[in-house]
TIMAR-350682 format. One record per residue (C-alpha): residue in three letters; x, z, y. Coordinates in steps of 0.25 Angstrom, whole numbers, plus 5000, padded with zeros to 4 digits. Layout:
TIMAR-350682
ALAXZY/...
END
This chain:
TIMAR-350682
UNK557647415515/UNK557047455502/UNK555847375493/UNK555247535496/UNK555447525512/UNK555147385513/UNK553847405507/UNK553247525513/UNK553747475528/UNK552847345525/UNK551647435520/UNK551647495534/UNK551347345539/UNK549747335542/UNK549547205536/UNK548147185529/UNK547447055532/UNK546147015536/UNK545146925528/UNK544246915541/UNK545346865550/UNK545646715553/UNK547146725556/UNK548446725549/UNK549046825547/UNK547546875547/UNK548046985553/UNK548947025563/UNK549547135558/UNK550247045545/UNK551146995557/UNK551747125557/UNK552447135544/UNK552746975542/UNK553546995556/UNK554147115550/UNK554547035536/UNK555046915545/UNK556046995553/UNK556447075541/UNK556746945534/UNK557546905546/UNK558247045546/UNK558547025531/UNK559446915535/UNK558146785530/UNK558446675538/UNK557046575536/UNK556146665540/UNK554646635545/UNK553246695549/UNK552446585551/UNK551246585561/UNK550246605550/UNK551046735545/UNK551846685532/UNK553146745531/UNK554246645527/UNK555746695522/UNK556646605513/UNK558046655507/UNK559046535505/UNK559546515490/UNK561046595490/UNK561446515479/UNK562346385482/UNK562146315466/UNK560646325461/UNK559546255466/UNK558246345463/UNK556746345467/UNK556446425481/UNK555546545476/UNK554546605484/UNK554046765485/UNK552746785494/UNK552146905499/UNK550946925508/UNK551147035519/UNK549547075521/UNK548847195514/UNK547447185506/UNK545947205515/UNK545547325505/UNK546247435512/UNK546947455524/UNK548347425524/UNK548747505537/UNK549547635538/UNK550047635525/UNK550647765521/UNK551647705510/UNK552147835501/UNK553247785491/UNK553047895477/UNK554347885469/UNK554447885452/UNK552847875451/UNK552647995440/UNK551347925435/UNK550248015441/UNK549148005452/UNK549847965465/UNK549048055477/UNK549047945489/UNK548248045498/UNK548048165496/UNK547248205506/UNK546148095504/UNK546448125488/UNK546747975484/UNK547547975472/UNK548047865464/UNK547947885448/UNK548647825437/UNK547347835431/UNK546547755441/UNK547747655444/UNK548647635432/UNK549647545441/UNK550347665442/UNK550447685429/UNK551447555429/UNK552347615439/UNK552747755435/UNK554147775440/UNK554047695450/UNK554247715466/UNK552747685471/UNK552347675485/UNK550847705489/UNK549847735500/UNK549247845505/UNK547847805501/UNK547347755514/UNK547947625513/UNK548447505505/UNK549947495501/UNK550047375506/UNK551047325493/UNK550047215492/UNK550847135497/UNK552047205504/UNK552747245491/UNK552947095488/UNK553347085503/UNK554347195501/UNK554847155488/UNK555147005494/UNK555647075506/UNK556647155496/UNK556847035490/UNK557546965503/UNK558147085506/UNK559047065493/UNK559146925493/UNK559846905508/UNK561047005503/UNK562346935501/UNK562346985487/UNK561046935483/UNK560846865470/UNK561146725470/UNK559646665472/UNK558846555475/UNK557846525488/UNK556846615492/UNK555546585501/UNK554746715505/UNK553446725511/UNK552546825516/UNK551246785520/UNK549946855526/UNK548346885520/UNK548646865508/UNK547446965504/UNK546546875511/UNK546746745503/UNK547446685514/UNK549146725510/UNK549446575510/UNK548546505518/UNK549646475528/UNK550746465518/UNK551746365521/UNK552346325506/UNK553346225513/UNK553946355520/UNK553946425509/UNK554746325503/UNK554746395487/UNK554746315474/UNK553846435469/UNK553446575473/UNK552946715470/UNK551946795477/UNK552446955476/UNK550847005477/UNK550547055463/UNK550647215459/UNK551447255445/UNK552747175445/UNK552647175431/UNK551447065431/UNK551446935440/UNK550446825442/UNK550446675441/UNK548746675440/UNK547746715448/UNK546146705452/UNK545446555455/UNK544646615467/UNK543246575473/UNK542246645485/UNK540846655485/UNK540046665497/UNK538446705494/UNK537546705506/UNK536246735501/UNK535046705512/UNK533946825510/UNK532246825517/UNK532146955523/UNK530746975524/UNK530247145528/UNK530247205514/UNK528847245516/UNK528447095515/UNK529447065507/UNK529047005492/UNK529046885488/UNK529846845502/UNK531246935504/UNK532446875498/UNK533446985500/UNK534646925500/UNK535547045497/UNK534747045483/UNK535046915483/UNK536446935483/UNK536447035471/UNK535846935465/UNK536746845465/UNK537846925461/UNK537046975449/UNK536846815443/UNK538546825443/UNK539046855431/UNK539347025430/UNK540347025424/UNK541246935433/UNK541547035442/UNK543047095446/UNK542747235439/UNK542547165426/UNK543547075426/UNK544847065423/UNK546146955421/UNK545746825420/UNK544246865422/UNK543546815435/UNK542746875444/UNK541646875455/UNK541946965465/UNK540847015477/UNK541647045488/UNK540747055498/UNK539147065501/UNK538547085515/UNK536847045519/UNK535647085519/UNK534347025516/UNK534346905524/UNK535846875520/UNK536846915511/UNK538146855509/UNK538846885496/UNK540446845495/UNK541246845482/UNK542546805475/UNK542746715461/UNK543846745454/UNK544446675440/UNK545846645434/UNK545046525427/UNK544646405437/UNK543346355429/UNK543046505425/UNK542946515442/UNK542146375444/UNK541146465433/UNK541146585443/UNK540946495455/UNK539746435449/UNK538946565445/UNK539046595460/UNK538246435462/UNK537346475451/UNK537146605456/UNK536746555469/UNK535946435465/UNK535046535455/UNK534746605468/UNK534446495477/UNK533346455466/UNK532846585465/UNK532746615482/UNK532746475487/UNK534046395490/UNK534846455502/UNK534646575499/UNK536046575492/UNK537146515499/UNK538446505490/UNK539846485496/UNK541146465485/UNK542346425487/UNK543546425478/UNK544946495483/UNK546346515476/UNK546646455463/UNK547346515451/UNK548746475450/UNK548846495437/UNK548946355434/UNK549946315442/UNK550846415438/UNK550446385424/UNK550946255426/UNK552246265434/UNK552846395428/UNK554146405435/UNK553746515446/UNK553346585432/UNK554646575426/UNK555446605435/UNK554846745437/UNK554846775422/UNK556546745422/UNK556446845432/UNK555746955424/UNK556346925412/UNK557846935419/UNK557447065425/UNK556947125412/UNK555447135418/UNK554147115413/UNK553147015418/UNK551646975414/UNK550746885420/UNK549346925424/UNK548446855432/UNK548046885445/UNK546446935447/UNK546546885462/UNK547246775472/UNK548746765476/UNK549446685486/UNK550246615477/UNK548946535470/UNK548646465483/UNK550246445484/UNK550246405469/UNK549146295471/UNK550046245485/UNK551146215477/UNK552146345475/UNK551846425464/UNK551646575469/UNK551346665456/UNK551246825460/UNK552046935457/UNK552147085459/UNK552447185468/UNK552247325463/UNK551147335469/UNK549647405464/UNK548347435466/UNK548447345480/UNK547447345490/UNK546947485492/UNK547647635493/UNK548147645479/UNK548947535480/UNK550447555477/UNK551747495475/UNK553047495466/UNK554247495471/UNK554947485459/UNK554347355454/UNK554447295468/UNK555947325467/UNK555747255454/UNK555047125460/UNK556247115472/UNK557147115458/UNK556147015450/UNK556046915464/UNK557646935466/UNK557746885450/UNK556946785452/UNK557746705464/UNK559046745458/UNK559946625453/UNK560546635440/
END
């Protein structure tokens, strides 16, 4: 099976997750596709082979070398699709040689994708693209690092593969709901160090990423008839702009950018007795997120002087860490992906990562996980796209990098 055919079969899987659900896989429907990924692995000739009860997908291929002793190198993808858009009924279309202009997804509902509005495009001119037809989500988040992995095993189980070391695979479930790894046995995995294949351009990979927080504000209103209402209403939806007005402006996603932080309102629902307020803290820089925690405190205390304490109640809770540090410290998953770049003749940059990955909470567990691409953009809604040419250039940069010698 081609990178092309393997790809657009798993965009037919429905697989998004569910941050309201309690169970994991959170959906049923993820199932589906890691029960199709275990009995292709079988079907590929993989003999350690497990889907555990929690949805994680476990494959490893034996060293076929009989001399050198080398570190067991790990690749993981996740199998679920993003919340933003729906991931069902995808209408994958494959557009050979991209010529560089505006790419019509559906004509009949007029939704165009424009170099000019989405200058991903502009990177891969002359490339085989696959799209949607503008009702969907693609989905390559994160199927074309499945596929690419599955393409990977395809080639190494041959009798004439390259002489390589051992490989451990994993694909796992809700990983765009935080919760990728939760149930991750590092013990099965059983790699010395390993790589996420979650990111977009293949040219950039990523060994940084966000220190995250959440903030919960419940804000306690008086709602008294308007009529009779001075002196005596604490409207508690005014309360909440309020609130967001003593954060700093300019923290905000859509004035921020690398390193920078942010403060991002995801979600606000109330009326005047009771409006509850929830958002996401976001820095690269640990003390720099500490500072943005306590703006949320002093925020909240201000209004509790001002209204009468209660009337704001404030929840924050740290999450993921930056793994930065770590791989700062212990380099060797670094190098070893820059030997592979460099015996290839490719380019490689690092930039750091204005979100979360798996491989941070993996990272701080004890195996090293940095991210790399897929060829994969604009993820999560109907423009999204892949590559095909540069994820048949990662199943070449992960062959390079489990070769011996």
């Amino acid at each position: 099976m081609t990178i092309k055919e393997r790809f657009i079969h798993y965009t037919t899987f429905d697989t998004q997750s569910d941050d309201h659900s309690t169970s994991s896989p959170s959906t049923d429907k993820q199932w589906a596709l890691l029960k199709a990924l275990k009995e292709e692995l079988i079907a590929l000739g993989v003999k350690d082979v497990e889907l555990s009860s929690h949805g994680v997908l476990y494959a490893h291929i034996p060293s076929n070398s009989t001399k050198e002793i080398v570190p067991t190198i790990g690749f993981i993808a996740h199998v679920d699709t993003a919340l933003e858009m729906s991931g069902k009924d995808v209408k994958a279309r494959v557009i050979n040689n991209y010529d560089g202009k505006a790419i019509t997804l559906n004509q009949a509902q007029n939704i165009i994708m424009d170099p000019e509005h989405f200058p991903a495009l502009k990177r891969v001119v002359g490339d085989d693209l696959v799209v949607t037809d503008g009702t969907t989500l693609l989905g390559a988040d994160d199927k074309a690092g499945v596929a690419i992995i599955m393409t990977l095993v395809e080639s190494l189980v041959h009798q004439d593969a390259p002489i390589h070391g051992p490989i451990a695979i994993a694909f796992t479930p809700d990983e765009e709901i935080g919760r990728g790894v939760e149930n991750f046995d590092l013990a099965r995995m059983g790699a010395d160090y390993a790589y996420t294949i979650d990111g977009s351009d293949i040219e950039f990979a990523n060994y940084e990423n966000f220190n995250a927080a959440s903030a919960v504000v419940t804000i306690a209103g008086k709602s008294i008839h308007p009529g009779d209402a001075k002196d005596k209403m604490v409207n508690s939806i005014l309360v909440a702009m309020e609130f967001n007005a003593l954060l700093p402006s300019e923290d905000v996603p859509a004035k921020t950018e690398g390193y920078q932080g942010f403060n991002h309102v995801t979600a606000i629902e109330g009326g005047v007795n009771k409006t509850v307020v929830e958002y996401i803290i976001r820095n690269h820089d640990m003390e720099k997120l500490e500072k943005q925690m306590r703006d949320f405190q002093d925020a909240a205390a201000k209004l509790n002087e001002k209204y009468g304490q209660g009337t704001v109640d404030l929840m924050v809770k740290k999450g993921y860490r930056n793994m930065g540090p770590l791989l700062k410290k212990d380099p060797a998953a670094l190098h070893h992906l820059e030997a592979a770049y460099h015996a290839l003749g490719l380019p490689l940059s690092y930039v750091p990562i204005r979100g979360g990955t798996d491989g941070a909470e993996l990272s701080y567990r004890g195996m090293l996980t940095p991210n790399l691409g897929t060829g994969g953009f604009n993820m999560h809604g109907r423009y999204e796209f892949a590559s095909l040419n540069q994820m048949q250039k990662m199943v070449d940069i992960l062959t390079q990098m489990v070769k011996i010698g």
